[in-house]
Structure formats: structure tokens, C-alpha cells
C-alpha positions in Angstrom: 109.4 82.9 86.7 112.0 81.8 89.7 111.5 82.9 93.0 113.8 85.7 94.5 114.5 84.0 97.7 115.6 85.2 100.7 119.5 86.0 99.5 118.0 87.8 96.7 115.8 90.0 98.9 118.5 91.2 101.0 120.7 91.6 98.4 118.1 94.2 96.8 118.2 95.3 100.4 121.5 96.1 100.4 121.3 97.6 97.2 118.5 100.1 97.9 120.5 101.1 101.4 123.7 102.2 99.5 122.1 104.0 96.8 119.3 105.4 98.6 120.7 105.8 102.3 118.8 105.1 105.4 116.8 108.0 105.9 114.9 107.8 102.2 114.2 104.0 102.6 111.4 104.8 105.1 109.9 107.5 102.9 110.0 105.1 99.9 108.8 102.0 102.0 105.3 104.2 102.7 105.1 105.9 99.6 104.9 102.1 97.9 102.6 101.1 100.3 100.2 103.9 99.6 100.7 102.9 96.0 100.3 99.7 97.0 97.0 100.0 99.0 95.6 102.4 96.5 96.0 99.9 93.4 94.4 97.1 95.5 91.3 99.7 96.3 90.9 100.5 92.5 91.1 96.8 91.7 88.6 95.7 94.3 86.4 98.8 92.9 86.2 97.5 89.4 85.6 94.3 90.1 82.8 95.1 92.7 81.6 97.3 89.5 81.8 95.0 86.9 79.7 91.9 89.5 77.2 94.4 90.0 76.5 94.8 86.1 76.5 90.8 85.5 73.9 90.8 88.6 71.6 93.4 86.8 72.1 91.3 83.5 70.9 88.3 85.0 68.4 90.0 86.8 66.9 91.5 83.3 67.8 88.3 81.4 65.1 86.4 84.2 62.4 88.6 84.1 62.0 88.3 79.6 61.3 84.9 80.6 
């Protein structure tokens, strides 16, 4: 997949003002970045999960022999 590039990003810019108009943008800037942040806590939580459960694996796996 090609990079947007920076004449891409403002066009989408651009785009977003006109149909949106320039008091939604910050609304839907924050709203993404709560989505954003939120998706990254959820991923870092299932991953913590699933190390924990190879850990305990392991840890059972050592003491049968």
C-alpha cells in the first residue's frame, strides 16, 4: 500500500473542512483520539492477558518435569 503523503493529507484536510466546517473538526479530532486511545488500551490488555497465560503454561509445563 502507497503512502498518502503530505499533498494527500491536506487534501483530506481540505476535504473534511468543507463538508464538516470548522467548528465539528475539533469535536471529531477528540472523539477519534478517544477511539483511538481506547483501542490501543484494549489491545495492550489482551496481549498483557494472553503473556500472562503462556507464563503460567510454562510455569506448569516446568514443574511436571
Amino acid at each position: 500500500m502507497a503512502s498518502i503523503g503530505v499533498p494527500g493529507l491536506i487534501l483530506i484536510l481540505v476535504i473534511a473542512l468543507v463538508i464538516f466546517g470548522p467548528k465539528k473538526l475539533p469535536e471529531i479530532g477528540k472523539a477519534a483520539g478517544q477511539t483511538l486511545r481506547e483501542f490501543k488500551k484494549g489491545a495492550s490488555e489482551l496481549t498483557s492477558d494472553a503473556k500472562e497465560e503462556i507464563d503460567e503454561a510454562k510455569a506448569v509445563a516446568q514443574k511436571k518435569d
